[in-house]
C-alpha positions, 0 to 999 in steps of 0.5 A: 835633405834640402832637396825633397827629390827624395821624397816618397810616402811612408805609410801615406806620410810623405818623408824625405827617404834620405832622412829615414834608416831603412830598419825605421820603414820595416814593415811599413808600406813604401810609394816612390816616384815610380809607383804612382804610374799605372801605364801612363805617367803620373803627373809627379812623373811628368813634372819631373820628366819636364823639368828635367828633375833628377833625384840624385845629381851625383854622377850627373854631368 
């Protein structure tokens, strides 16, 4: 949890979503990565995209 890679916003609060049990974020509204985008890169997307980010370097060479 050292990261932050993980980060996504939990009812407009943003938590690192390894730390968070899946019965904690029922019924709550979720955002990731992914939803910030609306056709074009959102610039959280472009950040990553540029810097190469990953969010999990698990079976990354």
């Amino acid at each position: 949890s050292q990261c932050g890679s993980c980060t996504v916003h939990l009812d407009g609060m943003a938590v690192k979503s390894c730390t968070v049990l899946a019965v904690q974020a029922d019924g709550s509204q979720v955002t990731t990565i992914e939803g910030l985008g609306n056709g074009e890169l959102h610039p959280m997307q472009q950040a990553f995209w540029d810097n190469h980010g990953l969010q999990c370097g698990y079976c990354t060479p």
